[in-house]
C-alpha positions as CSV (number, residue, x, y, z in Angstrom):
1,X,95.1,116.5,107.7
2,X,98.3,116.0,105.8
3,X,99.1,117.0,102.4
4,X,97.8,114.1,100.1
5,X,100.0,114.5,97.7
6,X,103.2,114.2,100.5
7,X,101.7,110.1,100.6
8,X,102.6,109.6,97.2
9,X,106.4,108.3,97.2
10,X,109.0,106.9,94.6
11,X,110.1,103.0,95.4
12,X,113.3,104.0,97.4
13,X,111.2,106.3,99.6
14,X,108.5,103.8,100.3
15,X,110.9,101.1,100.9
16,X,112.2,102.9,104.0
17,X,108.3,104.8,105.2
18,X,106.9,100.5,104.6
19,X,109.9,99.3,106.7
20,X,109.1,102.4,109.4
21,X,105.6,101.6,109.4
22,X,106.4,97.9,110.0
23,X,108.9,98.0,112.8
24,X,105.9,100.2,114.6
25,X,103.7,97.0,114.5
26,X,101.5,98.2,111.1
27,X,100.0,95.3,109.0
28,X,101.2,96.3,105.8
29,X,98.2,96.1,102.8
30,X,99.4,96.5,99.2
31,X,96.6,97.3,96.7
32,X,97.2,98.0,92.9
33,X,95.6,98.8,89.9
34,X,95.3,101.4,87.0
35,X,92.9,103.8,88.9
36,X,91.7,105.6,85.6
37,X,88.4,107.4,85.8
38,X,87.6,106.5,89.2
39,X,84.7,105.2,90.2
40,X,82.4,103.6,93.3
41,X,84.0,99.8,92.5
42,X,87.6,101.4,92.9
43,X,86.4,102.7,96.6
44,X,84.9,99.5,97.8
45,X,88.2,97.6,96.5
46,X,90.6,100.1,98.6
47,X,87.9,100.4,101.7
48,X,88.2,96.8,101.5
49,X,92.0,96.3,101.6
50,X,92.3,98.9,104.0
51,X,90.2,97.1,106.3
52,X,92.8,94.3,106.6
53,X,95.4,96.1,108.0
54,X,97.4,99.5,109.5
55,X,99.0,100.7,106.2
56,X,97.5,100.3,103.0
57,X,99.8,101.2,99.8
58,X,98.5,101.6,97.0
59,X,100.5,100.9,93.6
60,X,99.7,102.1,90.4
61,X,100.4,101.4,87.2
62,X,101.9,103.8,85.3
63,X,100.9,105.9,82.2
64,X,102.8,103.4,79.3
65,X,101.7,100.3,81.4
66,X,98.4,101.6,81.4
67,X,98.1,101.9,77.6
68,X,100.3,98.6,77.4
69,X,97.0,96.7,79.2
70,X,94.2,99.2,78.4
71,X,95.4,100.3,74.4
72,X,95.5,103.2,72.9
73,X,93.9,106.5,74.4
74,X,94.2,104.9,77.7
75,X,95.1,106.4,80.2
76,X,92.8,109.4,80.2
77,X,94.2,110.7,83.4
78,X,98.0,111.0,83.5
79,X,99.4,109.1,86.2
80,X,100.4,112.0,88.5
81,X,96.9,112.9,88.5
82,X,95.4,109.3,89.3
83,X,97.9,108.9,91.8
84,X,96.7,112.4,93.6
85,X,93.2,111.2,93.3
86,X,94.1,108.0,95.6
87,X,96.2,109.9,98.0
88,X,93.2,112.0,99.1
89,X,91.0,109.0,100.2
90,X,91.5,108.4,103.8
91,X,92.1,104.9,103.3
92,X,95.2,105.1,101.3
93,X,98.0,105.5,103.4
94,X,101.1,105.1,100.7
95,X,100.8,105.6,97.3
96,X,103.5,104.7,94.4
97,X,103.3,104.6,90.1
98,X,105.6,101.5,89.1
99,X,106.3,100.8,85.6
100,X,107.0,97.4,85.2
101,X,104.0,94.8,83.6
102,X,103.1,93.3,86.9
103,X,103.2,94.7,90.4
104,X,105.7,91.9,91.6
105,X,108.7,94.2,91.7
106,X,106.6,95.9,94.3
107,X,105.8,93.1,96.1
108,X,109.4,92.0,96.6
109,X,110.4,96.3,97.2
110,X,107.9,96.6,100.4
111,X,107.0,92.5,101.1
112,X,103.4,93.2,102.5
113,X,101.8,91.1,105.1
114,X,98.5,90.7,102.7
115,X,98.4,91.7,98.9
116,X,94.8,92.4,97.3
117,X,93.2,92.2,94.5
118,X,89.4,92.6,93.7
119,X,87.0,90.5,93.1
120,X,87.5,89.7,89.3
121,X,90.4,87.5,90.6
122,X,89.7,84.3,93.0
123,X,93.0,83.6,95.1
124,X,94.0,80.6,92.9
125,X,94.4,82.7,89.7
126,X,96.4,86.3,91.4
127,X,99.6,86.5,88.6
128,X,101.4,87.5,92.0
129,X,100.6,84.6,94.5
130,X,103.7,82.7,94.6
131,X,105.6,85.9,94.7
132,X,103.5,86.9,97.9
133,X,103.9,83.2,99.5
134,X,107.8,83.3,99.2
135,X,107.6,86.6,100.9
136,X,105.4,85.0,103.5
137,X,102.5,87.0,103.2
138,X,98.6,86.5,101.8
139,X,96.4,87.3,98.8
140,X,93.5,88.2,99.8
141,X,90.4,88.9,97.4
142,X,88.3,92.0,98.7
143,X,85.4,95.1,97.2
144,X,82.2,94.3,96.1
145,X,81.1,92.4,92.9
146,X,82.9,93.5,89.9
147,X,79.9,95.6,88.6
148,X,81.9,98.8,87.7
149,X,85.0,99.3,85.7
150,X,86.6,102.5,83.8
151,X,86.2,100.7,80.4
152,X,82.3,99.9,80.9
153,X,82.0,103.8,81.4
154,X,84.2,105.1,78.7
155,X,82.1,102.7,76.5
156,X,78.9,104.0,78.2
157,X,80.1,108.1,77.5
158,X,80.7,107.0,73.8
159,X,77.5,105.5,73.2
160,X,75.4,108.1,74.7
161,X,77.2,111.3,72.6
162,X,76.7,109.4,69.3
């Protein structure tokens, strides 16, 4: 098995391993999110993406775009270590920390065949859908029911310890 943490690239490097991949034949999947304290909903969405396609990259958001969505005391894993976390599941093939507010910088870097989002989105309301259309790729909603998210258990931990 590869060293996880040898899948986790800067833009310019996964510009040229996306564009390798492709020219082999891979589907390319682009999946994003903030990834902090990871949980069962986070592995359905990826399993999911994953299942469309050969190479699933997986964006995340960095540590001041995290707290920039989230608010303060967010993240509580530091970006590094979130994006480690990803890189060991099987199904992530790629994985990248951008910076900007929305992962359309991304999209237009790598121009996947189908970008994801989970199920908390319909295709009709993805911030990135036009983006992905002029690329010539598809949105695609995929993981289970949006049951389970990182604020609902941060919430949870602070109510039980009072």
């Amino acid at each position: 098995m590869a060293d996880s943490n040898s899948k986790i690239v800067d833009r310019e490097n996964l510009i040229v391993k996306v564009e390798r991949r492709r020219n082999a034949g891979d589907t390319i999947v682009l999946a994003n999110g903030c990834f902090d304290l990871f949980h069962v909903g986070h592995i359905r969405y990826l399993a999911g993406a994953k299942a469309l396609g050969d190479t699933l990259v997986v964006a995340i958001n960095s540590d001041r775009q995290v707290r920039e969505l989230k608010g303060g005391g967010r993240p509580f894993m530091p970006e590094n270590e979130r994006a480690e976390i990803v890189a060991a599941l099987e199904c992530a093939d790629l994985v990248t920390i951008f910076d900007e507010p929305t992962v359309t910088e991304t999209i237009l870097a790598i121009r996947p065949d189908i970008h994801t989002k989970g199920t908390d989105y319909t295709v009709d309301n993805v911030p990135e859908r036009e983006v992905v259309r002029s690329i010539g790729g598809r949105v695609a909603i995929v993981g289970d029911p949006k049951d389970h998210s990182s604020t609902d258990l941060i919430e949870r931990t602070r109510e039980t310890s009072r």
